[in-house]
LUMNU-724977 format. One record per residue (C-alpha): y, x, z; residue number from 1. Coordinates in nm, 4 decimals, padded with zeros to 6 digits, always signed. Each point is the difference from the previous one (the first is absolute). Last residue first. Layout:
BEGIN
@north Y; east X; up Z; num NUM
...
//
This chain:
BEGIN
@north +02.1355; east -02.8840; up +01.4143; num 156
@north +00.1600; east -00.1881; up -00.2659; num 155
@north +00.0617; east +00.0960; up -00.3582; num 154
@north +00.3244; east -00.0600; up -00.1467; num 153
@north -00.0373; east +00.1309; up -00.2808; num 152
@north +00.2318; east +00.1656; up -00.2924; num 151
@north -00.2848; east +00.1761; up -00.1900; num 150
@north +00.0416; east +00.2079; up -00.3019; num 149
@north -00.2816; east +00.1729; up +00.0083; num 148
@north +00.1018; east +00.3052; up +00.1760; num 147
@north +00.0841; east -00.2460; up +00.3097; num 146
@north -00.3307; east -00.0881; up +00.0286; num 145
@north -00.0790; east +00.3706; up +00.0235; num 144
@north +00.2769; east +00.0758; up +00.2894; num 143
@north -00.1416; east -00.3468; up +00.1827; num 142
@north -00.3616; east +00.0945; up -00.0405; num 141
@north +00.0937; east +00.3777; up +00.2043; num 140
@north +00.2030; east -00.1840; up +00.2455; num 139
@north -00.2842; east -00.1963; up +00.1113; num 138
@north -00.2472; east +00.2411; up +00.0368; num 137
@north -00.2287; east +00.2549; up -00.2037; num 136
@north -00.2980; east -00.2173; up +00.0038; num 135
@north +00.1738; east -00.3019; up -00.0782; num 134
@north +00.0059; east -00.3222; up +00.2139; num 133
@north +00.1825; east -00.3172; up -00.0698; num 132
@north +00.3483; east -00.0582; up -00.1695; num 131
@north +00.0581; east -00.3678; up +00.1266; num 130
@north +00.0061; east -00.2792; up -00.3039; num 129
@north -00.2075; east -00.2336; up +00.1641; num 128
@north -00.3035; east +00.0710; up -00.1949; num 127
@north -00.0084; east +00.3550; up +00.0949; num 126
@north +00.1344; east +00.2760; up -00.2193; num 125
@north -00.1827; east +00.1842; up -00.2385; num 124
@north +00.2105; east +00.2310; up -00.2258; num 123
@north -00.0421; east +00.3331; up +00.2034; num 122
@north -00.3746; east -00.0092; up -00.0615; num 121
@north +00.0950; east +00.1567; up -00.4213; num 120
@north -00.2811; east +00.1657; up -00.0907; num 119
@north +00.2411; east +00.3036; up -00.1355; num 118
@north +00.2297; east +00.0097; up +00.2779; num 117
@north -00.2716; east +00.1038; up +00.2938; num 116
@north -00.3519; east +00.0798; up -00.1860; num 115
@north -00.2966; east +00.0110; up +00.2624; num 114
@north +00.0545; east -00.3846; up +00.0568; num 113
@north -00.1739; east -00.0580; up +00.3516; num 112
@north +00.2594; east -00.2452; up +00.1780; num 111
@north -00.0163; east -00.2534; up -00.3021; num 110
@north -00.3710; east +00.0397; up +00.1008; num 109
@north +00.0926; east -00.1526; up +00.3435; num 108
@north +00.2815; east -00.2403; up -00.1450; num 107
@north -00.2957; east -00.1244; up -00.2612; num 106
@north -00.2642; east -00.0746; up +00.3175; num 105
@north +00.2678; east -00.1861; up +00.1821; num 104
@north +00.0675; east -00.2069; up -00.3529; num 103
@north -00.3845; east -00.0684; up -00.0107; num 102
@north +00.0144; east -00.3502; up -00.0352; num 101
@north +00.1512; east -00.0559; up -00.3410; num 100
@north -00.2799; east +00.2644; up -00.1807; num 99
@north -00.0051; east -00.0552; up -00.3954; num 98
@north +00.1860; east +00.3538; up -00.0132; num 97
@north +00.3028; east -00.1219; up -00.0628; num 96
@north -00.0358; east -00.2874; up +00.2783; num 95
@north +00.0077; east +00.2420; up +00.2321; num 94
@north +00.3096; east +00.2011; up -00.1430; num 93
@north +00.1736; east -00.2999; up +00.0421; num 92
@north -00.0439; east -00.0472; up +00.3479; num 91
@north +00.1069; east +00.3588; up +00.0764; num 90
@north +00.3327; east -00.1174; up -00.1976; num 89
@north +00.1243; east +00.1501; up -00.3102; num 88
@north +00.3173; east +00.1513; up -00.1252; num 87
@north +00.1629; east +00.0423; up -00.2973; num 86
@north +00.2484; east +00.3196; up -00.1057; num 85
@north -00.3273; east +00.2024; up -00.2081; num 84
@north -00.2385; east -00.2818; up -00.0904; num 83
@north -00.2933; east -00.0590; up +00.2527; num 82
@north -00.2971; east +00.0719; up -00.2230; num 81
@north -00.0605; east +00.3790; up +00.1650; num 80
@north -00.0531; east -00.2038; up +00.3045; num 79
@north -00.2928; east -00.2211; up -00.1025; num 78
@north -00.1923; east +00.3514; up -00.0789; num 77
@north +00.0916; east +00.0652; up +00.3348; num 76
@north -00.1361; east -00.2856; up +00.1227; num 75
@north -00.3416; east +00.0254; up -00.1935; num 74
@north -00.0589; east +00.3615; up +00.1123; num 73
@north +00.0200; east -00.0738; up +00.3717; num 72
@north -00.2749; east -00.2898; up -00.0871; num 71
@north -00.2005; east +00.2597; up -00.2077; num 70
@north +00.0384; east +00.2361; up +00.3095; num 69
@north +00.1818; east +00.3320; up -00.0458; num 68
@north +00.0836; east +00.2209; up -00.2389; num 67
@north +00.2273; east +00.0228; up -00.2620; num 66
@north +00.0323; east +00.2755; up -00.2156; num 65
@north +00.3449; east +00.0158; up -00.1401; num 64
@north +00.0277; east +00.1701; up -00.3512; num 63
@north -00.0965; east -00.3629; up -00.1512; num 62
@north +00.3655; east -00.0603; up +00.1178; num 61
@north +00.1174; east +00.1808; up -00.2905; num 60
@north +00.3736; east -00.1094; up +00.0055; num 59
@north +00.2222; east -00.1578; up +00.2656; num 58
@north +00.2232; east -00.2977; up -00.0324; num 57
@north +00.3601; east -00.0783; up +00.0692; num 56
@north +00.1288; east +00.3837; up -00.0039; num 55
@north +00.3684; east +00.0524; up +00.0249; num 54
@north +00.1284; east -00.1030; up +00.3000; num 53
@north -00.0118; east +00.3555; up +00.1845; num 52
@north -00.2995; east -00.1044; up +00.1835; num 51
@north -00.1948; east -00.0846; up -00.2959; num 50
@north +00.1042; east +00.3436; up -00.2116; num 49
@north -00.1182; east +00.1816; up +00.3392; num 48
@north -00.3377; east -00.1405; up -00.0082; num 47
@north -00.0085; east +00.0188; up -00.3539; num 46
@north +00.0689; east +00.3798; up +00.0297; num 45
@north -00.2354; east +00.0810; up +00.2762; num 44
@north -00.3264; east -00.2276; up -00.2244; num 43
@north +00.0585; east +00.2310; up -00.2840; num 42
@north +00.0383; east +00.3033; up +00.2538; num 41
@north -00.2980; east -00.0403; up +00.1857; num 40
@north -00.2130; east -00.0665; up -00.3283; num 39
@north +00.1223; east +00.3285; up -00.1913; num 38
@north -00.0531; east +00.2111; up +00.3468; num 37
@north +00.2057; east +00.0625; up +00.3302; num 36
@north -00.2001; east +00.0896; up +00.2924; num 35
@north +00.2470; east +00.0530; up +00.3002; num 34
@north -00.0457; east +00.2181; up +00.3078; num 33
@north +00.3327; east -00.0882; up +00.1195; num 32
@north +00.1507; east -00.3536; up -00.0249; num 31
@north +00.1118; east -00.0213; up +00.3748; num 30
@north -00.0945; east -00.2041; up +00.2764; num 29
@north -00.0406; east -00.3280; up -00.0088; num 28
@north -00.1793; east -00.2373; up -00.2761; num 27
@north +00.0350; east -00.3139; up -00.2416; num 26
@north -00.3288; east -00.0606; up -00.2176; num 25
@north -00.1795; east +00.0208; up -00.3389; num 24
@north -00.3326; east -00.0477; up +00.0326; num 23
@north -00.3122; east +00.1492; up -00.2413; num 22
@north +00.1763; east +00.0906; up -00.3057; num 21
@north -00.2491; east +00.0889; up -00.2509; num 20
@north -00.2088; east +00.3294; up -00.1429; num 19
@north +00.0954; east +00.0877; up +00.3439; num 18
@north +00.2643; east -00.0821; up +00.2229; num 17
@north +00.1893; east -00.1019; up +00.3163; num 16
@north +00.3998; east -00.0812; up -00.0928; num 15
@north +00.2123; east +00.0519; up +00.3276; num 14
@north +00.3457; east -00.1617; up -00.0292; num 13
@north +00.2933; east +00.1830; up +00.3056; num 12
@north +00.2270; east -00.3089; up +00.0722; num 11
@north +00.1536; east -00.2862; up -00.1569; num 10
@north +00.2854; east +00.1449; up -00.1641; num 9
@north -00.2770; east +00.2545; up -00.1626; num 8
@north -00.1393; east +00.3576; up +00.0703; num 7
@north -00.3077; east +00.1157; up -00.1634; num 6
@north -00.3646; east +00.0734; up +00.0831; num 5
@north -00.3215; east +00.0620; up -00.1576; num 4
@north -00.3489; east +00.0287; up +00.1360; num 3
@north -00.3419; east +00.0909; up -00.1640; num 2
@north -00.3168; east -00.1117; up +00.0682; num 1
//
């Protein structure tokens, strides 16, 4: 496995790889030690293009390897479908994936998505309009909301 790092607005961005990015992730400390390759630096720049405004969508996502459960994998999948500036609702992630009841179990794999910015978690909110979690924190879903365009007033 290899490790790359880079500095952003949001934080220090760890990219885990091998033939495939394996997680992409927010991290302390410093970006020492860093990895850089072809694949590192394709997925660095879009990452940086989308927080600077400029990026809606993000290319080559067959270069992500997903793993995790085939449940886990069906909500993401149902994330990558929420259009750039829109948001969806745990609820409606559920009935996405042909599973209404299971919103709990969606928030927890919601919770679980290796690939911060590029399977986009930060645009579920909860029914009622309130933010809801986010691995990274509240302020964190808020800055990337914002990116998109969003004037919200999203409760508590």
């Amino acid at each position: 496995m290899k490790y790359g790092y880079f500095k952003s607005e949001l934080g220090n961005i760890k990219i885990s790889y091998e033939e495939k990015i394996r997680k992409i992730e927010l991290v302390g400390g410093s970006c020492e030690n860093s990895d850089e390759n072809e694949l590192f630096n394709f997925f660095k720049v879009q990452i940086l293009e989308y927080l600077a405004g400029s990026r809606k969508n993000f290319d080559r996502l067959d270069l992500l390897n997903l793993e995790g459960t085939s449940f886990q994998k069906s909500v993401w999948q149902a994330l990558l479908k929420i259009p750039y500036g829109e948001t969806r609702s745990y609820k409606d992630i559920a009935k996405m994936i042909g599973r209404s009841k299971a919103i709990q179990a969606v928030g927890t794999a919601i919770g679980k998505n290796p690939f911060l910015i590029i399977v986009p978690c930060h645009r579920v909110i909860k029914s009622n309009g309130s933010i809801g979690g986010f691995a990274y924190g509240r302020k964190i879903k808020e800055k990337l909301l914002k990116i998109e365009g969003f004037d919200f007033n999203l409760k508590a």
